[in-house]
N, C-alpha and C positions, 0 to 999 in steps of 0.2 A: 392903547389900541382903539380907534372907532371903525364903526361900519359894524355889520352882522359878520358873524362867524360862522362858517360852513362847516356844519357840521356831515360827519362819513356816512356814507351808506356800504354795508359789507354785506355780500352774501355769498352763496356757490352754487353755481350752474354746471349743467353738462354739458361737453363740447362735444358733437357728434363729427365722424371723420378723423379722428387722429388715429396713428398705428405707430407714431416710433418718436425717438426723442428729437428726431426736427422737425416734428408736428409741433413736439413741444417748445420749442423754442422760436417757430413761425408764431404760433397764436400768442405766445407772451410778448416776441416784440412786437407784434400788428397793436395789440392791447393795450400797451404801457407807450407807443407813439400819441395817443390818446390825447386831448387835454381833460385833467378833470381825474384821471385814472391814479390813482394813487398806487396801488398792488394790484398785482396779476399772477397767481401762483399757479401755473398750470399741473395735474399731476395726471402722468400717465397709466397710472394703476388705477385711480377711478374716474379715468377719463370727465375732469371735473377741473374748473378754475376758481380761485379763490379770488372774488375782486372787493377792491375798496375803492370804491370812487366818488365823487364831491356834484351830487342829485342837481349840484346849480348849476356845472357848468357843462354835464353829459348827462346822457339817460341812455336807459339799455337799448333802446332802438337803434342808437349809436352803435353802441359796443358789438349788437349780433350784427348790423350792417356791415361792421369792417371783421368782423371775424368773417363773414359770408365771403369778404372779399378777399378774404389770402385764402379760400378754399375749403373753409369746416363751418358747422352748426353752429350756435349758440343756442340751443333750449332755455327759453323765455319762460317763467313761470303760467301758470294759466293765469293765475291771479297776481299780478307785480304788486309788491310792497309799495304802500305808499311812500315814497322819499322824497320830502321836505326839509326847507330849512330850519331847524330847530329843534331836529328827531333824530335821533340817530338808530337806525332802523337796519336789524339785521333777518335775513331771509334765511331761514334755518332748513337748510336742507339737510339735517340733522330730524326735524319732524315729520316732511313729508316723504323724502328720500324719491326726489324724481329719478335721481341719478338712478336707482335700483330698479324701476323698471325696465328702463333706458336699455343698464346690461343685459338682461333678460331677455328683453327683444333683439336687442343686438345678440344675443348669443344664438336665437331660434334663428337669426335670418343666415349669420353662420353657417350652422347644423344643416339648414334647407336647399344651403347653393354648396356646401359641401357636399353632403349626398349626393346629391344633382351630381356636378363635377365626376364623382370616384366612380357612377354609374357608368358614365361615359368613359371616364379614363381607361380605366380597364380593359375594356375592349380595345379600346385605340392603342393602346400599348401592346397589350397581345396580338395581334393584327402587326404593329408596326414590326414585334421583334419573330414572327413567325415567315413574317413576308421577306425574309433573307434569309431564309433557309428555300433550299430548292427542290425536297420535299414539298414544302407546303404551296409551290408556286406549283408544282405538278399535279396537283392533285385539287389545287382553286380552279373556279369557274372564270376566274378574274385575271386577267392580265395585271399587270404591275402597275400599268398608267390608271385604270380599275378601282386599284388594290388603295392607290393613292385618291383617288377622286372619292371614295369609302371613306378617307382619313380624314378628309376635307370635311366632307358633312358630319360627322360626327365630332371634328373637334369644335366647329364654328358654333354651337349652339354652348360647349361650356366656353368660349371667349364671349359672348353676347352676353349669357346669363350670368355664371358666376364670374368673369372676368369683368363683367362690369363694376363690379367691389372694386377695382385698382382700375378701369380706366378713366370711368367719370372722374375720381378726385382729382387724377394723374392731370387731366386734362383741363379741371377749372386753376388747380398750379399752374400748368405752363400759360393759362393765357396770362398769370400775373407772373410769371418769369418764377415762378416756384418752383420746388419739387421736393418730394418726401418717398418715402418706404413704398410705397405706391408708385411712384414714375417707375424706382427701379424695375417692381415688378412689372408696372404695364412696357415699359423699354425693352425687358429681357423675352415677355412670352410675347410680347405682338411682333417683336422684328423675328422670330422663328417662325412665328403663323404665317405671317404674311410672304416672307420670302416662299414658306412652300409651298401656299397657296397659289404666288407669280409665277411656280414651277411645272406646277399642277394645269396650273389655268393657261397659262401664257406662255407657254414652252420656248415659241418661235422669238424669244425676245433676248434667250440665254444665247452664247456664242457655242461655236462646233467643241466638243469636248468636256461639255458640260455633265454632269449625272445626273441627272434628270430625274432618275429615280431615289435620288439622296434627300428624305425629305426631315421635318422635323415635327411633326405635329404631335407625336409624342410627348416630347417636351414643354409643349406648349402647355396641354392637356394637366399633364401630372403635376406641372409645376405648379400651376394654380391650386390644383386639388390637396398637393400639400400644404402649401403654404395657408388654404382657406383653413385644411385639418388644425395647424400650427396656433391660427387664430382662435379657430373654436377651442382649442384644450387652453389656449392661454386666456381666453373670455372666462370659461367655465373655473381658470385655476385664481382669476384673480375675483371673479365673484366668492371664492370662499377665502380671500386674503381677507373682503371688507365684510363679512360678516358680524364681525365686534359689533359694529355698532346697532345691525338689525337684531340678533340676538338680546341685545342689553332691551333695544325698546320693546321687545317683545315679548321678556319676563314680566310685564305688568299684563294681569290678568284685566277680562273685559267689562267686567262688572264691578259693583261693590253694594255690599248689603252695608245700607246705612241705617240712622233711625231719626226719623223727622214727625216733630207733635204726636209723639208719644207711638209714630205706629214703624214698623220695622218693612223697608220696600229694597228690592232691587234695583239698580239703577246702573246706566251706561257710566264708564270710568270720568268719559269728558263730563259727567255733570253732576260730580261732585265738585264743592266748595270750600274752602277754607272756612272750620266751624262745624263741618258738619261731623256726627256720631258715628264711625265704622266700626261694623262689627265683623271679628273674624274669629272664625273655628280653625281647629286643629286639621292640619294638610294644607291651607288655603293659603294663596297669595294675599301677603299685604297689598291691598291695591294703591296707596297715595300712604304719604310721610306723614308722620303724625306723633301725639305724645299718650300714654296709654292712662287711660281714667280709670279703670277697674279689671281688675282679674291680672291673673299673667301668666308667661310662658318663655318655652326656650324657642327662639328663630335662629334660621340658618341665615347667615348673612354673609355667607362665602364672596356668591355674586359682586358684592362692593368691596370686598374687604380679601378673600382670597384666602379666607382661614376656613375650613370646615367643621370646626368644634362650635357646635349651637352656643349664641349667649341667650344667658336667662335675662327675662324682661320683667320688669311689674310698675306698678305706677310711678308715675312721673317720667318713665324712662322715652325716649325720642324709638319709632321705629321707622324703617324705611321700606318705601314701597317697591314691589317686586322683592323682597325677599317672601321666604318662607316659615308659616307658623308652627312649627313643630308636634308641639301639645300644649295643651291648654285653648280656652276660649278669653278671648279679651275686648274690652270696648277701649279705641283709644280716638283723640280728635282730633281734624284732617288738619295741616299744618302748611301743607306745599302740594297744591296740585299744578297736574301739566307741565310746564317750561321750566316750571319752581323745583322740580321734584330731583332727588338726587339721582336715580338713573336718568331723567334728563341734564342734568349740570356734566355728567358723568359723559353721556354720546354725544352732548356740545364739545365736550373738549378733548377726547379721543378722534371725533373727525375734524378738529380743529388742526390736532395735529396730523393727524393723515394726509389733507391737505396743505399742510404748512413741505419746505423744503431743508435739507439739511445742506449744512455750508461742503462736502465733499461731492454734493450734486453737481457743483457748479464747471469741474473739470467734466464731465460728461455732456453737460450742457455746452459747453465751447465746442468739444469735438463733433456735436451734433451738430451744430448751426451750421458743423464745412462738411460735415461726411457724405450729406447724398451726392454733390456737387464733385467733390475729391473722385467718390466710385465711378462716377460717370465719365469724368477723367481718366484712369485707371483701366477704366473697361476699353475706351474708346482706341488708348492707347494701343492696350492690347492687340485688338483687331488690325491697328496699322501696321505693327511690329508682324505679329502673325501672318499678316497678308502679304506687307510689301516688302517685309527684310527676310522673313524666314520663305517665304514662296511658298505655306501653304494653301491648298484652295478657298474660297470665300467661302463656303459653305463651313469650313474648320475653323477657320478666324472667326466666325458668326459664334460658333458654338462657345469657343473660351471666353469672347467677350460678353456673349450672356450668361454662363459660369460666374465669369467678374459681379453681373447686376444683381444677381440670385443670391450667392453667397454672403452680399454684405449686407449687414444685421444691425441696425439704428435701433430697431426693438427694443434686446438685450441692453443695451446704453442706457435709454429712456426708461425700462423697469427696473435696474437693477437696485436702486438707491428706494422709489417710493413704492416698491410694495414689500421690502423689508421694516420699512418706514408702519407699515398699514398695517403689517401683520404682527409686530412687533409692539405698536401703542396699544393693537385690542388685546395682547396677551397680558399685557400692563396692567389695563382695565381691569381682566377677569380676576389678576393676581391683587388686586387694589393699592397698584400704582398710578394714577395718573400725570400723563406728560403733558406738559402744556406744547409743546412744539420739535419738532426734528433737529432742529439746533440745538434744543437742549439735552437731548436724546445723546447726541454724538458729545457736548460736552462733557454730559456725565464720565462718558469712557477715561476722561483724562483726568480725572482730579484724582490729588496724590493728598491734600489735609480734608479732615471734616473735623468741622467748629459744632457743637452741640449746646444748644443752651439747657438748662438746669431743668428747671417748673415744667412741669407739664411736656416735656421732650424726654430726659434722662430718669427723671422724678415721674411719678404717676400726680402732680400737680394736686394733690388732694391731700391733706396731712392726718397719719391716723397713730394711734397708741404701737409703740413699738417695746417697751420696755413697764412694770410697777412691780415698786418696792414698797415695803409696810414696814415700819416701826412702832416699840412702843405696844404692842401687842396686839395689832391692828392685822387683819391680815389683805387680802389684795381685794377680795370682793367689798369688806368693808369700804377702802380706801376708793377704791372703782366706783362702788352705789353713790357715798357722800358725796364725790368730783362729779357725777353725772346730775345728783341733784341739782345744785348751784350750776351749774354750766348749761341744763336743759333749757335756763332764759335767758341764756344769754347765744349772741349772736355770732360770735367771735370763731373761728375758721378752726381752731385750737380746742376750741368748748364743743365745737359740734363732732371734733374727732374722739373726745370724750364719750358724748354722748352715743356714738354708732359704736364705741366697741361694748359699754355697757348695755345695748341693747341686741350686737350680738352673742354676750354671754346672758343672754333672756333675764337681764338684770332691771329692774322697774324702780327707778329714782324715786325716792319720796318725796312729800309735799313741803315747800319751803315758806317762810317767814320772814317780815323785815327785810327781805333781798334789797342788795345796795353792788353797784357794781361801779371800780374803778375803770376807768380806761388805761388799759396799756398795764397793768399789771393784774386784775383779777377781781373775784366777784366774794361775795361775805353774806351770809343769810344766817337763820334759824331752823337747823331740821332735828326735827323728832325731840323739841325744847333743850338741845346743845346749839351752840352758838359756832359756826363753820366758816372758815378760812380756804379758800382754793384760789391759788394764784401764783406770781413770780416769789424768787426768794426774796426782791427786796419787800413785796407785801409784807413777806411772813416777820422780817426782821422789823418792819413798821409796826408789825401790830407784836413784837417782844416775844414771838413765838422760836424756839430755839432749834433750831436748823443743824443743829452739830453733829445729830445720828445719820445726816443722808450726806453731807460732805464728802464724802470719796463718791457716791454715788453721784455727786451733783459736777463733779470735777470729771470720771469719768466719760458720762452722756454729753458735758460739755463739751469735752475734747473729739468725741464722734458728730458733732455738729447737730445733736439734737434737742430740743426745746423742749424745757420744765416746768409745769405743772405740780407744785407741793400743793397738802391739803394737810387742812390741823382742825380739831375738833377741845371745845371747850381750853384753847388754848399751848395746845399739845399737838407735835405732829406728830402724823401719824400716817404719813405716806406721799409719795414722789412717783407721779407717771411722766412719761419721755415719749416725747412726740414729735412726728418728724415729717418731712415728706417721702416719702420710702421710695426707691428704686422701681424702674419696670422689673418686673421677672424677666423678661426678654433683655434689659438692657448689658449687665455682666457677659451673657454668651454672644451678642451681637458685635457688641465692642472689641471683644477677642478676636470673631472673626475677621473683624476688619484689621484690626492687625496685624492675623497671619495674612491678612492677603498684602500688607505693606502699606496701610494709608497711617497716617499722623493722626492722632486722636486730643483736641483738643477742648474742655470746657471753655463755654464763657456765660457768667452770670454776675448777676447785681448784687448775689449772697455775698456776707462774710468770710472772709479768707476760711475760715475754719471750718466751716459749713460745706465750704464749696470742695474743699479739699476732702473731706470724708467722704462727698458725696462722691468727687472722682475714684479715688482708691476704692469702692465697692462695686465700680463700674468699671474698675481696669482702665481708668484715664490717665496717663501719666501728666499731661500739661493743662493749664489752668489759670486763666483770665479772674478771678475774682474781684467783687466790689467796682463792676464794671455799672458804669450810667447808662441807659438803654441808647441817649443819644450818642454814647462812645463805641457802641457794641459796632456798629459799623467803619468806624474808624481801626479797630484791631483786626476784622477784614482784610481793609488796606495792608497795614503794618504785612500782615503775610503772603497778601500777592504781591508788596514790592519786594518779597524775599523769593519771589519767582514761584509761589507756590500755586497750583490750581485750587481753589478754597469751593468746597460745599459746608452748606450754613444748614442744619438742621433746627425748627425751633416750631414754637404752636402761638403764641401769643402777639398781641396786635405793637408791644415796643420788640419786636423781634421783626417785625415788616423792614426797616432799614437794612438790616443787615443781609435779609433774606435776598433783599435786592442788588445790594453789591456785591454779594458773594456768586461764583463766578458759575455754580448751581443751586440756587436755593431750593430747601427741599420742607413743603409743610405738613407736619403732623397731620390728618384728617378733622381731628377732633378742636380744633386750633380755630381762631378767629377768622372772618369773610375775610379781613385784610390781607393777614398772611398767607391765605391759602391763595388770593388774587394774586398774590404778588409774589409766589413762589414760583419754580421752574418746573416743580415735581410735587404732587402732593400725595401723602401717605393716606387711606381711607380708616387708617387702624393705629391707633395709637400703639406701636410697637414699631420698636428700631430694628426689628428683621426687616421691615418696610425698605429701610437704607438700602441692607443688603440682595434686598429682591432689585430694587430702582438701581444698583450699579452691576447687577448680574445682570440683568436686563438689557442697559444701555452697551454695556462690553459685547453683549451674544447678539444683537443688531447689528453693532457695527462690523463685527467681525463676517459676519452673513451678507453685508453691503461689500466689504473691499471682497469678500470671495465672489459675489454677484461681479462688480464689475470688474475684477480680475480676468474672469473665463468670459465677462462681454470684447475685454479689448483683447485678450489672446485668441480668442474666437475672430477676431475679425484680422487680426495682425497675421496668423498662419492662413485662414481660410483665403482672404483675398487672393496675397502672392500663387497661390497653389493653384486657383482659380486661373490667374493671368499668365501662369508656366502651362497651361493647359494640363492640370492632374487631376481635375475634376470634372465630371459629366453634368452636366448642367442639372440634373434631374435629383443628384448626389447632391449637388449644391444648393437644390429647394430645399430638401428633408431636412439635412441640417440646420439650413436657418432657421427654418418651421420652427425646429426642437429646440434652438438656442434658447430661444423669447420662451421656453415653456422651461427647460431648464436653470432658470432663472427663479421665474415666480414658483416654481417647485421649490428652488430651496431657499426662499423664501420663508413658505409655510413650512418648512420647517419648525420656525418658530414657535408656531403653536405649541409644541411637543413638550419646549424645552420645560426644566424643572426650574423655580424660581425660588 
């Protein structure tokens, strides 16, 4: 390949002006006709597009130009990223959160033209429904013609003010042949205003037999007031959908007592460094990630992880910021600050995916692209049927065919899918699942195998003393102290599991001599002037030490798949530890459940047949890949999705990255390498296989929330319309509804929050 290579510029903006899912589908295709525009994800729950476009051959001045020009905003950053060739530069509106203002104000201006609106409606309606009764016309100062020129001025001031919300859009669409959620409403309340204001004003224009006093400003009035009502509760319901992510950034506290040349100061969060000394007391927010140098304590670290039981900390251990210090004081040094820090990796990829779309969107998306256009059709019909086949008055064919424009609801369409999406990734978050995107969200729900690897997934990856036997008259402390002596220098992954358990029986090794250590069988020193042997049994048979008293013991722990460790003193053993990599505690009851819920549980690892098979039978696995090559592990993938199966790949380690990516949801341990957690679909923040079971409760209780969302969006509009165009509904009946549809929606929505994980 020559020439330069263009590299992407990504980032998310707000799109001001959209209300319904053929907003959404106007601004993605005006977007993506583009040249240069790579993606365009528009999403209607944070009125926000996701773009990736190539800085050489478009710029945003571009992009807001032609979004201007189908009819909506683009909100430009204040400061635009610099985008060159050779950077690949993402605008994180994950840090500033324009968007979050954005709702805000859009929800006061709301609240301000709604009020407005119900002040005036009120009257107008009471006034419109008291002025036909003949009481109240006997006892008004006001004749009927009066009664109506009263209705006139007090509805025109909410069509100026708060009906400008739905005329101006209505009107910059139709000059480009558009039309959205907005025409319908400005088509349904201006053609009632206006006809009765022609009726009011212009009498002489109507023919003999006309009612004259039959007016509609009522409807005008209310309809608006609802629908603005509709908007504000649905503003107000989806700003607490996108919450996740402002909550996560705003468990970091604002300070951090650091310590710099020797003296202890206060300081703003942004100006700490990678390096510098943080000190934190008991109650206090970790402010930045870090590793702890002295002292320790138990943190809560619910927040990333989604478990409420404190871990204890003490040095060397990694802590993260935005959790909690429990007890204790500790100094630990900053590791990741800012954009580095895992609640930020964490609100990058939560509103990654919030903004991303799930593949079940896209039938909603089609029917948006035709439904304003189809209603307008449908209404208009109506009116003619009404008018010129059934013979009733204009004035009654007016009404059912604004009935028809009122009642249908592109809203409900447009939110059903991404604020289930929204609400659903930040309940993830809180539970310390994270999704990398909506598509992977909805595939979760379908996978029927999950493939688990061993080390560090099934296995706690770390190997510790699980079994010691003494011979010879030796008893386990002696055999334990000796094995920890010779093992304490050596290096080996085996020796050091020696060494942590004789130092949790407060066991203190003695000083060694002459130390000489094989590789790959074991280490041979001088302690307390005996001459000591710890190693494999072929060492011990090397050095003529006779092995015959731990043979059942060496055949048993073999056949469990755990690794031996003999120790012999002046010749003689005198004891056998068995070492292993031991099970999650989580892992036995996790695996079960997944069983009962019907998924195929299968190992795959690089261990030896025998190993790998103990390891499963303690885990409840029935099926089992052993002595698999990490470059195969991806290949036995395959093998099961061309047996038609949907495969999740659970794993932590960087030769697990392959398989993680063919598998049809890869899912990565938290604790597990940058690779695989890049290159998973789902990542656990907790090394614990409940994590699974939280990530496919999860994805099942979204999806199931999306098809009831758009279920009651399309039977909602499949009964409403017809009903609407048979004339069964009063046009004012037909606001409220729709109003509530789009709120009924993102209501159960948030549901989600609730659910148990």
């Amino acid at each position: 390949m020559t020439g330069t290579a263009h590299h992407i510029a990504a980032l998310t903006l707000p799109v001001e002006g959209m209300t319904c899912a053929s907003c959404v589908a106007r601004v993605e295709k005006t977007l993506k006709k583009i040249d240069g525009v790579e993606i365009a994800n528009v999403n209607l729950a944070t009125e926000t597009v996701a773009l990736s476009f190539d800085p050489a051959r478009t710029s945003l001045d571009v992009l807001a130009q032609a979004v201007e020009g189908a009819g909506y905003k683009l909100d430009l950053p204040a400061n635009p990223p610099e985008v060159s060739l050779g950077v690949d530069q993402r605008q994180e509106s994950g840090a500033s959160h324009p968007e979050e203002s954005h709702q805000e104000k859009y929800y006061r201006q709301l609240k301000r033209e709604f009020l407005f609106s119900l002040v005036l409606a009120v009257p107008i309606m009471l006034i419109n429904m008291l002025s036909m009764t003949e009481w109240f016309m006997s006892v008004s100062p006001l004749s009927m013609d009066e009664v109506n020129k009263l209705l006139l001025i007090l509805t025109t001031p909410v069509m100026i003010i708060s009906g400008k919300r739905f005329f101006k859009p209505a009107w910059k669409l139709a000059r480009h042949a558009g039309a959205d959620m907005n025409t319908l409403v400005a088509v349904g309340t201006g053609a009632a205003y206006f006809y009765s204001a022609v009726i009011v004003l212009f009498p002489q224009w109507f023919p003999t037999g006309t009612n004259l006093t039959d007016v509609y400003f009522d409807s005008s009035a209310v309809i608006i007031a609802l629908i603005l009502m509709g908007r504000m509760l649905e503003a107000r319901a989806k700003h607490k959908a996108s919450d996740s992510i402002k909550l996560l950034l705003g468990l970091q506290p604002k300070t951090a007592q650091i310590i710099r040349d020797n003296n202890e100061m206060n300081i703003p969060i942004a100006d700490v460094i990678v390096g510098d000394v943080v000190t934190v007391r008991p109650g206090e927010r970790i402010p930045v990630d870090g590793v702890i140098l002295k002292g320790n304590s138990s943190v809560d670290e619910s927040m990333v992880s989604g478990e409420s039981i404190p871990v204890e900390k003490t040095i060397g251990d990694k802590v993260v910021g935005g959790t909690i210090n429990r007890n204790g004081s500790f100094e630990f040094r900053a590791a990741a600050v800012g954009a580095d820090t895992v609640i930020a990796h964490i609100a990058k990829l939560v509103e990654e995916a919030q903004g991303s779309k799930a593949p079940i969107q896209h039938l909603a998306d089609k029917i948006a692209s035709v439904f304003v256009p189809v209603v307008m059709v449908i209404a208009l019909a109506a009116f003619g049927v009404w008018y010129f086949a059934v013979g009733v008055g204009f004035a009654a064919a007016l009404m059912n065919a604004i009935a028809v424009l009122v009642i249908a609801c592109p809203c409900a369409l447009g939110l059903a899918t991404p604020t289930a999406i929204m609400v659903g990734t930040g309940k993830g978050a809180s539970s310390g699942v994270l999704i990398k995107n909506a598509e992977s969200l909805e595939r979760a729900h379908k996978i029927n195998t999950i493939v688990f690897d061993k080390t560090g997934t099934i296995t706690s990856g770390t190997p510790s003393v699980t079994d010691i036997e003494s011979y010879n008259g030796a008893n386990e402390e002696t055999v334990l102290r000796l094995a920890a002596s010779l093992e304490k220098k050596s290096e080996h992954p085996l020796g050091e599991a020696v060494v942590r358990e004789a130092a949790k029986r407060s066991l203190v090794p003695d000083e060694t001599d002459s130390f000489h250590s094989k590789t790959g069988f074991g280490v041979e020193a001088v302690v307390n002037g005996r001459k000591a042997v710890v190693g494999s049994e072929k060492m011990m048979r090397d050095a003529s030490i006779d092995v015959t008293p731990a043979s059942g013991a060496i055949l048993r722990f073999s056949e469990q798949g755990k690794t031996l460790i003999l120790a012999a003193a002046d010749g003689i053993l005198i004891g056998l530890i068995a070492v292993a990599d031991t099970i999650r505690p989580s892992s036995n009851k996790a695996a079960g459940e997944l069983k009962e819920m019907g998924f195929e549980l299968v190992l795959l690892t690089g261990d030896n047949s025998r190993t790998a098979h103990a390891i499963a039978a303690q885990a409840g696995i029935d099926k089992v890949f052993a002595e698999v090559l990490p470059q195969e592990k991806a290949a036995k993938i395959r093998d099961l999705q061309s047996q038609g199966k949907i495969v999740a790949m659970v794993g932590d380690g960087m030769n697990d990255a392959p398989s993680l990516a063919q598998a049809d949801v890869g899912i990565a341990i938290g604790t597990g390498t940058d690779i695989a957690m890049e290159t998973a679909d789902i990542t656990l923040m907790k090394s614990d296989l409940n994590g699974v079971l939280r990530a496919i409760r999860l994805s099942r209780q979204t999806m199931r929330t999306i098809k009831q969302n758009l279920f009651w969006a399309f039977i909602y509009n499949i009964i409403g319309i017809p009903l609407a165009a048979f004339g069964l509904l009063n046009p004012m009946f037909a606001a409220g509804a729709m109003a509530f549809s789009s709120v009924s929606v993102v209501t159960n929505s948030l549901r989600l929050r609730g659910m148990k994980l």
